[in-house]
N, CA and C atoms as an extended XYZ file, in Angstrom:
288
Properties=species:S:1:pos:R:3:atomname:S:1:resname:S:1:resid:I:1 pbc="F F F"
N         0.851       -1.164        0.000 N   UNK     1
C         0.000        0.000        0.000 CA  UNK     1
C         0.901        1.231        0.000 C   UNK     1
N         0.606        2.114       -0.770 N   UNK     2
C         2.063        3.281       -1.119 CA  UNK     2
C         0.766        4.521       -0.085 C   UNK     2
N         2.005        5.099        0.132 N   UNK     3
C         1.156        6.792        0.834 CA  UNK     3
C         0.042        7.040        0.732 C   UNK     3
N        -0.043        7.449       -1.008 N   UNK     4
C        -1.188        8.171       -1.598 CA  UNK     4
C        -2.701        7.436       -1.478 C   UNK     4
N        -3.063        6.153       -1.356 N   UNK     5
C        -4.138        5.057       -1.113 CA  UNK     5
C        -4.847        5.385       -0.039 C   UNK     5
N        -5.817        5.386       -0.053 N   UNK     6
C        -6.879        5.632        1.129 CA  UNK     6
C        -6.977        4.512        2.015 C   UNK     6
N        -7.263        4.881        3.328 N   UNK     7
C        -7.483        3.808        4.125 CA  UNK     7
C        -8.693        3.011        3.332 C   UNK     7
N        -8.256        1.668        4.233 N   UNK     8
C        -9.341        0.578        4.318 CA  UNK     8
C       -10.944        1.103        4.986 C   UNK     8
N       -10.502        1.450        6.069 N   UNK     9
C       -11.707        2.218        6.774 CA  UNK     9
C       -12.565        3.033        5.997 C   UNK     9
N       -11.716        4.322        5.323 N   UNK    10
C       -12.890        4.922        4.610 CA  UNK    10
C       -12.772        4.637        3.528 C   UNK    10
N       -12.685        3.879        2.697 N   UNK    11
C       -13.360        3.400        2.020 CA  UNK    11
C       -14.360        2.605        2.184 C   UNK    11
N       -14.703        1.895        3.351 N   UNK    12
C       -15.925        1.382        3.580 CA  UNK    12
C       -17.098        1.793        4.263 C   UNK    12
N       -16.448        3.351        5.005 N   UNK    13
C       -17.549        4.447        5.215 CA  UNK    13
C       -18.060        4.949        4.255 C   UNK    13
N       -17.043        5.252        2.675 N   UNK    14
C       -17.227        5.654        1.847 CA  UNK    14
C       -18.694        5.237        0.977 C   UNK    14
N       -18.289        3.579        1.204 N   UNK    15
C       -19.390        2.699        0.531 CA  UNK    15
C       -20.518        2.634        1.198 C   UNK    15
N       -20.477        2.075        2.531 N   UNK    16
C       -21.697        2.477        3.565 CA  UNK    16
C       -22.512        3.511        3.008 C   UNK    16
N       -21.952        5.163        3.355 N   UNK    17
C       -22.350        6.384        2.931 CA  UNK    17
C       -23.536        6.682        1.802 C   UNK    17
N       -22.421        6.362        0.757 N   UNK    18
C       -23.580        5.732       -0.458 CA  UNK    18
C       -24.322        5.360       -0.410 C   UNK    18
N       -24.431        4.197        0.002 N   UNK    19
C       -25.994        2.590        0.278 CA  UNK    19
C       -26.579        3.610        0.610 C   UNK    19
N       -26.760        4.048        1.472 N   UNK    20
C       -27.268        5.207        2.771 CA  UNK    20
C       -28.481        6.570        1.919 C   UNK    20
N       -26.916        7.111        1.761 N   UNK    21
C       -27.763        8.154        0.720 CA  UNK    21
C       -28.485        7.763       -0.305 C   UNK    21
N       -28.232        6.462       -0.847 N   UNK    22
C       -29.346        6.151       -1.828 CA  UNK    22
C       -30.450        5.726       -1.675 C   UNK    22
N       -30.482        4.914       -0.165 N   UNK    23
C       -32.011        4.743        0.065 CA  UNK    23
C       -32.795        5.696        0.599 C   UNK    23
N       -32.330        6.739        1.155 N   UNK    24
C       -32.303        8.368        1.876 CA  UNK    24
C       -33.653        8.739        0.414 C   UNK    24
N       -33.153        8.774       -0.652 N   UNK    25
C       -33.216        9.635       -1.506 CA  UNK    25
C       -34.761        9.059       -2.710 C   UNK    25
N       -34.078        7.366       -2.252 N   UNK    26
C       -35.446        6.018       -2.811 CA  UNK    26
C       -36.863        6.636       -1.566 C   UNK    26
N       -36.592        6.938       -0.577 N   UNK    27
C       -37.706        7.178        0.816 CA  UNK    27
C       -38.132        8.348        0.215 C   UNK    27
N       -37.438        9.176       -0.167 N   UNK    28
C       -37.494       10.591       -0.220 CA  UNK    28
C       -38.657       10.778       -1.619 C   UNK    28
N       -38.347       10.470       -2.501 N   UNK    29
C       -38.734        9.552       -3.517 CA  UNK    29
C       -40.291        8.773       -3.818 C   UNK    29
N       -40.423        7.975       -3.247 N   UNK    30
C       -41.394        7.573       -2.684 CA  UNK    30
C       -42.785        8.648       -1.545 C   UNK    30
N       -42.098        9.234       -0.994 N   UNK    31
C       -43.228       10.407       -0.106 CA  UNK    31
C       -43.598       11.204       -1.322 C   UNK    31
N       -42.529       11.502       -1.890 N   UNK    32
C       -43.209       12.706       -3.265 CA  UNK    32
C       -44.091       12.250       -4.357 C   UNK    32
N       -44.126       10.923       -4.353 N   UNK    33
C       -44.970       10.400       -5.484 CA  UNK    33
C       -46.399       10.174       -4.716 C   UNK    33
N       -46.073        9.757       -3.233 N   UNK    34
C       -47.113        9.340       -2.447 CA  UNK    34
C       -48.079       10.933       -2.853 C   UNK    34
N       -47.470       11.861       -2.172 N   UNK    35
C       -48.098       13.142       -2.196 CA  UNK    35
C       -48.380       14.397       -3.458 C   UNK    35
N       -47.694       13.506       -4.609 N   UNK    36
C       -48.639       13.542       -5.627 CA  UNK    36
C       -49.712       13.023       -6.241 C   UNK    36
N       -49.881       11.402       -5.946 N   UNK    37
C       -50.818       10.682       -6.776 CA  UNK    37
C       -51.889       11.286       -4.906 C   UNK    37
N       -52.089       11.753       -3.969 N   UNK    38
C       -52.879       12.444       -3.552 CA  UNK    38
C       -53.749       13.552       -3.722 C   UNK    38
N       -52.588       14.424       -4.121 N   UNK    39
C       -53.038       15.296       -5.222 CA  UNK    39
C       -54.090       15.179       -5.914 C   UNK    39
N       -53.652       14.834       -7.250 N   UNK    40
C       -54.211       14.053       -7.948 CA  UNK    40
C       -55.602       13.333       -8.139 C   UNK    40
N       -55.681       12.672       -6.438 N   UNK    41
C       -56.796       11.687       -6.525 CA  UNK    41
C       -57.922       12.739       -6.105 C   UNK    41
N       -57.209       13.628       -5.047 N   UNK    42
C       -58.241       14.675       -4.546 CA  UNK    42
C       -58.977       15.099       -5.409 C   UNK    42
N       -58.912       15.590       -6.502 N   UNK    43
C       -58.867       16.083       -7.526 CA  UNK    43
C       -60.206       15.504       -8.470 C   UNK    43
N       -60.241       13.986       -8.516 N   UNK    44
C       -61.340       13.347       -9.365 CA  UNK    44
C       -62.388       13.469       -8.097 C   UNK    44
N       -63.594       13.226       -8.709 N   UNK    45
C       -65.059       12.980       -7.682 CA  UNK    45
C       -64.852       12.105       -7.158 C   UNK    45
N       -65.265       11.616       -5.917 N   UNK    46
C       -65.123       10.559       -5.709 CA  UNK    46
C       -66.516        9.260       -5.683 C   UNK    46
N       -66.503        8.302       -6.112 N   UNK    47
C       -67.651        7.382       -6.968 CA  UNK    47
C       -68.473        6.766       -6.047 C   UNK    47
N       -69.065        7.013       -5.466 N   UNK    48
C       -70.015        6.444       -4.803 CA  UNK    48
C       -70.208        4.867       -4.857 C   UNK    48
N       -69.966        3.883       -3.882 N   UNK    49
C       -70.080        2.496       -4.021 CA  UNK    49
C       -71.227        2.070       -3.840 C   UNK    49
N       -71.834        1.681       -4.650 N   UNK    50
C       -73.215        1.005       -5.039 CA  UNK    50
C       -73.258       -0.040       -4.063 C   UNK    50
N       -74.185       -0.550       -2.928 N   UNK    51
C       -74.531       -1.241       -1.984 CA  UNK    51
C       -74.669       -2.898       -3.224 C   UNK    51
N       -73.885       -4.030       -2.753 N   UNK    52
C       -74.011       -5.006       -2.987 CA  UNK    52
C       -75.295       -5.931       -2.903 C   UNK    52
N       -75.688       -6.194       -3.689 N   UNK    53
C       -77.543       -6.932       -3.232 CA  UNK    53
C       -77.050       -8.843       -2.856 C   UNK    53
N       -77.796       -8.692       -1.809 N   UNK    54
C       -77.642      -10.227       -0.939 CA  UNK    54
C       -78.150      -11.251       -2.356 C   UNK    54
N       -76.984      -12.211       -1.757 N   UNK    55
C       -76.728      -13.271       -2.559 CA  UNK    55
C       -77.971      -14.749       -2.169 C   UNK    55
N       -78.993      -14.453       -3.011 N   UNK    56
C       -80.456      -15.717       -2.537 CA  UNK    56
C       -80.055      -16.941       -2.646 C   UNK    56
N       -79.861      -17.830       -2.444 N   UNK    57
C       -79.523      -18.934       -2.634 CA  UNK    57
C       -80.392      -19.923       -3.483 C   UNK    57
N       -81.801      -19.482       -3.489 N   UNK    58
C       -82.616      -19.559       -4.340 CA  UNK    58
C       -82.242      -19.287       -5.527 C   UNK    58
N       -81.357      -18.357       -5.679 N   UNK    59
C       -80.939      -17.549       -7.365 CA  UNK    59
C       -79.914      -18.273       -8.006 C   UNK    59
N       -79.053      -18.559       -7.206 N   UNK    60
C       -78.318      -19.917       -7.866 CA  UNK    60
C       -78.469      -20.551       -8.441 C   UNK    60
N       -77.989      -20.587      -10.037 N   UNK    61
C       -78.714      -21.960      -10.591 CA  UNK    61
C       -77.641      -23.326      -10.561 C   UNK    61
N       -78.722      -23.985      -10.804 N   UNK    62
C       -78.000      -25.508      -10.176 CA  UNK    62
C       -76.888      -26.175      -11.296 C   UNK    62
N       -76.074      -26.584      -10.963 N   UNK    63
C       -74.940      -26.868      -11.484 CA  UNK    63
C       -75.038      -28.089      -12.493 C   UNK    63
N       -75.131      -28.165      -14.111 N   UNK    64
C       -75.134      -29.497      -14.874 CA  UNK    64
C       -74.139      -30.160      -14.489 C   UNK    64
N       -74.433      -31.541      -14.182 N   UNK    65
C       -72.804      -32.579      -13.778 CA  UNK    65
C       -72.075      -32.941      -15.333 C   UNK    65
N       -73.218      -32.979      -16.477 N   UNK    66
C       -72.845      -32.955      -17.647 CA  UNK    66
C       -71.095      -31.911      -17.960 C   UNK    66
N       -71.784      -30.901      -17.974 N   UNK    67
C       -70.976      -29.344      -17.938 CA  UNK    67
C       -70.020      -29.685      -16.694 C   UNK    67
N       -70.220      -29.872      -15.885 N   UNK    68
C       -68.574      -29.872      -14.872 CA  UNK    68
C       -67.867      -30.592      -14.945 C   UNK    68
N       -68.202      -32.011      -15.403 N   UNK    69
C       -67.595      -33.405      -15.813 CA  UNK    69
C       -66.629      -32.896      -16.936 C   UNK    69
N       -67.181      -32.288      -17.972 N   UNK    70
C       -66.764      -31.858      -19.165 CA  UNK    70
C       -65.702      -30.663      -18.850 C   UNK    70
N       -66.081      -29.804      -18.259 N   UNK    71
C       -64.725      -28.664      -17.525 CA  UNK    71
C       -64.005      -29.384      -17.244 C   UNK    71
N       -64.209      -30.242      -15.896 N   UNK    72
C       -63.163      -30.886      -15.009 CA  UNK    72
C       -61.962      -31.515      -15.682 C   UNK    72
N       -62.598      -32.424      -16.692 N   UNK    73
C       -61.700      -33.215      -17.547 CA  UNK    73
C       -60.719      -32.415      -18.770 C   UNK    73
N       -61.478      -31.026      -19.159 N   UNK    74
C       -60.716      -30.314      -20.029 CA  UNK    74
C       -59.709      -29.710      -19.237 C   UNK    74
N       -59.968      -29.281      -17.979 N   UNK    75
C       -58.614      -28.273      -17.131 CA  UNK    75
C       -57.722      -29.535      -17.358 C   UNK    75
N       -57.865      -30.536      -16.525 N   UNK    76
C       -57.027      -31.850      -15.957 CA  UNK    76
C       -56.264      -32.624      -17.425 C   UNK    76
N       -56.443      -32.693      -18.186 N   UNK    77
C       -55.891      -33.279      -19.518 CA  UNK    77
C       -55.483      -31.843      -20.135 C   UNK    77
N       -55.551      -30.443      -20.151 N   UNK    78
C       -54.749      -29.147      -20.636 CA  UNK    78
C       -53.593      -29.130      -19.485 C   UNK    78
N       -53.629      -29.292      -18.239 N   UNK    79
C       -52.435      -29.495      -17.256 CA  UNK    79
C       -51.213      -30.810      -17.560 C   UNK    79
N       -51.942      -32.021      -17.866 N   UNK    80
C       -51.246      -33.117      -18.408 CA  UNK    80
C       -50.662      -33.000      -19.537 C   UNK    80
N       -51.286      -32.266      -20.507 N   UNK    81
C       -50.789      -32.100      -22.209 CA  UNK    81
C       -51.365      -33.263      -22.804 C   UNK    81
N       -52.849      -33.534      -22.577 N   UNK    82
C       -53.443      -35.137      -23.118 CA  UNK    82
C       -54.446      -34.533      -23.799 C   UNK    82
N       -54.770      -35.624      -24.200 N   UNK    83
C       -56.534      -34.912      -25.116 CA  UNK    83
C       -57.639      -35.706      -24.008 C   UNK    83
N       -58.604      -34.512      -24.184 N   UNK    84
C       -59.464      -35.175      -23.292 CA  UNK    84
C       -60.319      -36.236      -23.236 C   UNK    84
N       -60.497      -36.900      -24.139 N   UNK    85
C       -60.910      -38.457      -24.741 CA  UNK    85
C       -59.755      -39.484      -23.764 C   UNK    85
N       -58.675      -39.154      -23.703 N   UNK    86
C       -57.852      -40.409      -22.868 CA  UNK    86
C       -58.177      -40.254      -21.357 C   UNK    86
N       -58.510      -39.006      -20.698 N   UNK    87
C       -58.685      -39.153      -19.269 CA  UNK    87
C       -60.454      -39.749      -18.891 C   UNK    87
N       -60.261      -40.062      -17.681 N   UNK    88
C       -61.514      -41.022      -17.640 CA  UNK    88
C       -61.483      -40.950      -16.113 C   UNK    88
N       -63.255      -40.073      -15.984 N   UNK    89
C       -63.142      -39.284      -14.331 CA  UNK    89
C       -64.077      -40.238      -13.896 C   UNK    89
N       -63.858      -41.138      -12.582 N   UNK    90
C       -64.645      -42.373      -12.175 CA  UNK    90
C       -65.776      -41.380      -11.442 C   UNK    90
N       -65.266      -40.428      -10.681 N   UNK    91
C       -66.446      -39.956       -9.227 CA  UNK    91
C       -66.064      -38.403       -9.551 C   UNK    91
N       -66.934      -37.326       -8.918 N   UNK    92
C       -67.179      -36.197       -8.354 CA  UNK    92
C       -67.390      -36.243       -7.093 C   UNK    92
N       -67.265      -35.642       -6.408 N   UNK    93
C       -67.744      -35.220       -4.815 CA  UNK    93
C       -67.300      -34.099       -4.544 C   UNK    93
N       -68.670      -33.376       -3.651 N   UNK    94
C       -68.104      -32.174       -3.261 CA  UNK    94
C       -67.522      -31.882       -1.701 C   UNK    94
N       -66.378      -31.545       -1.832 N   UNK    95
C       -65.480      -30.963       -1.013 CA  UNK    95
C       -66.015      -30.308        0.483 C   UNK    95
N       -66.432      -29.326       -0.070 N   UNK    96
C       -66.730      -28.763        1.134 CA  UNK    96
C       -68.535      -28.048        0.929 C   UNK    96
């Protein structure tokens, strides 16, 4: 190590320093965008949320086993890479 070379030390305050100030500046960064897209939002009306209407259970319509048999087997043979003619679904049951 000749004279002119900087310590070991600061150079790794040096580097520290950096990291430092750059996330300083990423925070800094971040609040100003925060407190623009505020701005911003203030700015549009704000939309009134339409009250959700209760779910009848009556309104449900009932599920073809035809049609789910036929889903079931198309997801399950597109996951395998098969055609759906080779898979062959013995049972259904529901879960939960």
């Amino acid at each position: 190590m000749s004279t002119g070379d900087p310590s070991m030390g600061l150079v790794i305050l040096m580097g520290l320093g950096t990291v430092f100030f750059g996330l300083i500046c990423i925070i800094a960064i971040c609040y100003a965008m925060g407190a623009i897209i505020k701005l911003i939002e203030g700015k549009k009306p704000a939309a009134e949320p339409t009250p959700a209407a209760p779910v009848n259970e009556a309104a449900v319509p009932e599920i073809n086993k035809g049609e789910l048999i036929a889903v079931v087997s198309a997801v399950i043979a597109e996951e395998l890479g098969e055609s759906a003619e080779a898979i062959r679904i013995k049972s259904i049951r529901k879960v939960s």
